[in-house]
N, C-alpha and C positions, 0 to 999 in steps of 0.2 A: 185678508182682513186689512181693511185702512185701518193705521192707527195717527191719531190726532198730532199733531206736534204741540209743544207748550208754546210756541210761540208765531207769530206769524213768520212771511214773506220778507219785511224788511229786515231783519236781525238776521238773516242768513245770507242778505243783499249783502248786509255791513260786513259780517262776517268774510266771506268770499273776499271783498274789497281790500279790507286789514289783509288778509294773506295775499293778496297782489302787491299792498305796500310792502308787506316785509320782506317779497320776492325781491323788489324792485329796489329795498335800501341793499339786500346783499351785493346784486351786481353792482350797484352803484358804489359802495363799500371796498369791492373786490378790483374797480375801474381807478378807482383814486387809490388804493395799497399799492398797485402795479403803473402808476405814472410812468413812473421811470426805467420800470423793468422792457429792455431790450425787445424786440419783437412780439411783448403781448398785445395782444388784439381786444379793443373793448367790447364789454357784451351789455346786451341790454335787453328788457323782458318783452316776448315778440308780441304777446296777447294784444297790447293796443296796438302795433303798428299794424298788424294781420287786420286788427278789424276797420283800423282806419282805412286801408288800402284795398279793405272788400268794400266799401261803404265808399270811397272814393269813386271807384274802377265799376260801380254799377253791377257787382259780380252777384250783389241777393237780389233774386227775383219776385216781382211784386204779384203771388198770385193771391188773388181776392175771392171770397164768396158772395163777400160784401164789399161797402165802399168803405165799411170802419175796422174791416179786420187787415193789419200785417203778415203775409207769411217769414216769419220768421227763419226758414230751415237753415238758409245762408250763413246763420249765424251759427249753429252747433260748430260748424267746423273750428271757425276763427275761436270760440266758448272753452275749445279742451282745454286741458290743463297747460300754463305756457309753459314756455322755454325761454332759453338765452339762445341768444343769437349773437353771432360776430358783425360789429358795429366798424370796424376800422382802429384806427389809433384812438388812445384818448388824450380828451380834448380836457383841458381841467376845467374851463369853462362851461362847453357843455355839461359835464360830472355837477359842476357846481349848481347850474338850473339845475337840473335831475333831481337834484338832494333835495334844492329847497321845494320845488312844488312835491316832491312825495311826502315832506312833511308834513308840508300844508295841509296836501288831503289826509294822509292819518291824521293827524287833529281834528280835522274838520268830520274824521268819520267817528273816530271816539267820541265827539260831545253828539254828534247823530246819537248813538250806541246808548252815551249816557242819556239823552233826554226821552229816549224807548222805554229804559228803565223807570225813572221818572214818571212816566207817563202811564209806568205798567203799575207800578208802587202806590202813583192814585187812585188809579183805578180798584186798586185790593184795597181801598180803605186804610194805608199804612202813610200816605202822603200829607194826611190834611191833619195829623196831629204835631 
């Protein structure tokens, strides 16, 4: 039995994304507590670098039925759930980019998130009063 979801594809997009950022403040969090701590080694969350470096490296392969479909399989791997990875020393500067662009994107994915809502609330007839 398919059962419907209440809501679409985007909202689970967002979803997903928010828990990458919240992956990505802990290490980040976890990289700037231990600055100074003696031989810790920085970590940071592998899921983009794995895809950038499959998407780089040419590693997904383009097989088509057509000229307008992507085989995507390439991607399930790089898709699991991330991990931390050992990055080297940290860098407080690099830590410092890190912070602000994962801000960025959570903010930028909560007002996404809120304007779904928004969008769902007029849809029910609850927006235009």
């Amino acid at each position: 039995m398919n059962v419907q979801k209440p809501f679409d594809k985007t909202i689970d997009l967002i979803q997903d994304r928010l828990n990458l950022n919240s992956l990505n403040q802990k290490a980040i969090s976890g990289n700037l507590a231990n600055l100074n701590t003696p031989g810790y080694v920085a970590k940071e969350v592998s899921f983009e670098s794995d895809l950038r470096e499959a998407l780089e490296d040419g590693a997904m392969s383009m097989t088509r039925s057509d000229p307008r479909h992507v085989d995507t399989a390439g991607l399930k791997a790089a898709m699991q759930s991330p991990e931390l990875k050992a990055v080297g020393p940290v860098d407080l500067d690099r830590e410092m980019v890190n912070l602000a662009r994962n801000n960025v994107e959570y903010q930028y994915m909560v007002t996404m998130l809120n304007k779904k809502f928004a969008m769902l609330k007029l849809a029910l007839g609850e927006g235009g009063q």
